[in-house]
C-alpha positions in Angstrom: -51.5 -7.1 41.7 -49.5 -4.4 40.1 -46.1 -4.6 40.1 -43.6 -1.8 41.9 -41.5 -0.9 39.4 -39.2 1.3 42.4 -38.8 -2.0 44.5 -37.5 -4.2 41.9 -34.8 -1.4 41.2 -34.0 -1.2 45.0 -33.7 -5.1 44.7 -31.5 -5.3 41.4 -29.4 -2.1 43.2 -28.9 -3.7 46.2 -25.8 -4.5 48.0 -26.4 -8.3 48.7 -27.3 -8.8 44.8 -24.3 -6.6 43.3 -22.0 -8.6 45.3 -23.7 -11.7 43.8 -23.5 -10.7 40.4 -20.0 -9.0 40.4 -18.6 -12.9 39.2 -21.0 -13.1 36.9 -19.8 -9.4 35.4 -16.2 -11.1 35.6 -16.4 -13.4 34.1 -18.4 -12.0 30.7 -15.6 -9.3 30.9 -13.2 -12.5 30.3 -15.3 -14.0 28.1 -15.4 -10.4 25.8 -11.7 -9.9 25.9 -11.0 -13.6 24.7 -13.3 -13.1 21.9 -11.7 -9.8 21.3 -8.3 -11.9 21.2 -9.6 -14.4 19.0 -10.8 -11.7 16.2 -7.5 -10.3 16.6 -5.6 -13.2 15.6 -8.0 -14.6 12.9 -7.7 -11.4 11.0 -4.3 -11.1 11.4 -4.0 -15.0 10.3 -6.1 -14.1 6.9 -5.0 -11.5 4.4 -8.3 -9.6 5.0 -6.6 -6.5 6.1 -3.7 -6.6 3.4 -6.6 -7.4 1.0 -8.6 -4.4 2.0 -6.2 -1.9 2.6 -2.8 -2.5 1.4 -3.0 -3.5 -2.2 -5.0 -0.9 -3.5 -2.5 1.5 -1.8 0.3 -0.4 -3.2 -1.3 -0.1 -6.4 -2.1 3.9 -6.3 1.6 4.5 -5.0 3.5 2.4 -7.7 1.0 2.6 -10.8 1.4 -1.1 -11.0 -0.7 -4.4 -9.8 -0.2 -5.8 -6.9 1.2 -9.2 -7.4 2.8 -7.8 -10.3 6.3 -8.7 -9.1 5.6 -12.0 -8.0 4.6 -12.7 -11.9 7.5 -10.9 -13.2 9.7 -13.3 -10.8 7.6 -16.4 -12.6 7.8 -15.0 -15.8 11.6 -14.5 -15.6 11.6 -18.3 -14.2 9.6 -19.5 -17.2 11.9 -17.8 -19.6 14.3 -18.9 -17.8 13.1 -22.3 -19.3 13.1 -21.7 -22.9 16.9 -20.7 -22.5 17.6 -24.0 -21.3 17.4 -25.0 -24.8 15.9 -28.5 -24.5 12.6 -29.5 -26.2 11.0 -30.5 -22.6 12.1 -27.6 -20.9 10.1 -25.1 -24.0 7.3 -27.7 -23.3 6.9 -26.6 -20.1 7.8 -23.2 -20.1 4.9 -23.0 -22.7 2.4 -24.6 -19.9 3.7 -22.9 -17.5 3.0 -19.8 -19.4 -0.7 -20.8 -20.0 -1.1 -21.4 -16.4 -0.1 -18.1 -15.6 -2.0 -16.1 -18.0 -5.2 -18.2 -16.9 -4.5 -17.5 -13.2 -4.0 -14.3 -14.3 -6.9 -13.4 -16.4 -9.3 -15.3 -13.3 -7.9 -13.1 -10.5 -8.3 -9.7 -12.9 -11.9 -10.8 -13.1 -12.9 -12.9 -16.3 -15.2 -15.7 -15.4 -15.0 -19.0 -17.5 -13.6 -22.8 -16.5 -10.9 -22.5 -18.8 -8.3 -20.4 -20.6 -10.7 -19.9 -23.4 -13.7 -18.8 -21.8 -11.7 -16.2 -20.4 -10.2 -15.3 -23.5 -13.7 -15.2 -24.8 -14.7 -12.6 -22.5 -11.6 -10.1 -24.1 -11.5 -8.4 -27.0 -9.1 -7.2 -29.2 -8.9 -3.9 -27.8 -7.8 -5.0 -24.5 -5.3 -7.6 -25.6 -4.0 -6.2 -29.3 -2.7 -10.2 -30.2 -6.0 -12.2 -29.2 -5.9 -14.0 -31.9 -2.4 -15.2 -32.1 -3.0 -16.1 -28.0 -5.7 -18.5 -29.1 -3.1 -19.8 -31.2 -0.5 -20.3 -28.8 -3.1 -21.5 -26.4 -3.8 -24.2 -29.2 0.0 -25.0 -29.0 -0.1 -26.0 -25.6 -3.1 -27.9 -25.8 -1.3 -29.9 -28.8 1.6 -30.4 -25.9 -0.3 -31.3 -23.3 -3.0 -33.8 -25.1 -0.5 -34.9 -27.8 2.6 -36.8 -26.8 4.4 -37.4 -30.4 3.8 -33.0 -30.6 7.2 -32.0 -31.5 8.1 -28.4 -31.0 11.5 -26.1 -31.7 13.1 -23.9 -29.9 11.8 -21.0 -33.1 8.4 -22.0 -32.3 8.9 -22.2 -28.5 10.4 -18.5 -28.3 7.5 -17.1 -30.6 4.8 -18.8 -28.6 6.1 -17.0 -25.5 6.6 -14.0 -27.1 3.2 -13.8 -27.5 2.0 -14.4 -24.3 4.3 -11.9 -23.1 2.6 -9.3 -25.5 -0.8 -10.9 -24.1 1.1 -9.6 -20.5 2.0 -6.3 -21.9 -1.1 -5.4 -23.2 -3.0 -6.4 -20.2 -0.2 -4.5 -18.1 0.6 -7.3 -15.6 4.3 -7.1 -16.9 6.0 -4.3 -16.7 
């Protein structure tokens, strides 16, 4: 029994079985576009694009990081707190700046679970007051995990002073 490879052409060509078949090709043509719909909108939903594309031209373009002005707008808000004078307020502002320079350091890069694993991984090259950010570091663990901790508004302003060098030198403020 061989099998006629010109007659099952004729038979998948023919008239009666296109006419058959041309709902099937519908409705996989339906089926395509909606998928084609459905990419659309999930990578317009996620930042896949912006994060593939548009930072690193952002970047190039303004000689500057990308979220670097959403960090000078929570940097002005932190200092914003240490003006307000009040021994809570410089408590917070100083957490608030520990927060951001760990968030920071984790989305340049630095691996670790907390501030000073990533802080670890620097040297004093790349962040010229490394040691005095351990120390400030220490000053809001003493904060945070000490209640009575007492802090003034000298020592406040100097602690955030040096995370804002710690921001200068690893040019995320500007």
């Amino acid at each position: 029994m061989t099998i006629d490879i010109d007659a099952i052409i004729l038979f998948l060509l023919s008239p009666e079985i296109q006419q058959n078949l041309l709902w099937v090709k519908f409705g996989f043509l339906l089926f395509s576009l909606i998928l084609l719909i459905v990419i659309v909108i999930l990578i317009m939903r996620t930042h896949y694009l912006q994060w593939l594309f548009v930072q690193d031209f952002w970047e190039f373009l303004t000689f500057r990081p990308f979220g670097a002005k959403r960090i000078t707008k929570i940097w002005n808000r932190i200092t914003n707190r240490l003006s307000a004078g009040t021994e809570s307020e410089s408590k917070m502002a100083i957490i608030e700046a520990d927060d951001l320079l760990d968030a920071s350091l984790k989305r340049m890069g630095f691996a670790g679970q907390t501030l000073e694993e990533k802080l670890g991984k620097l040297t004093s090259a790349t962040v010229g007051n490394l040691n005095d950010v351990y120390a400030a570091h220490k000053v809001r663990n003493n904060i945070v995990h000490n209640p009575d901790f007492r802090l003034n508004q000298d020592e406040a302003r100097t602690v955030l002073e040096t995370y804002q060098r710690a921001f200068n030198s690893l040019q995320i403020l500007t």
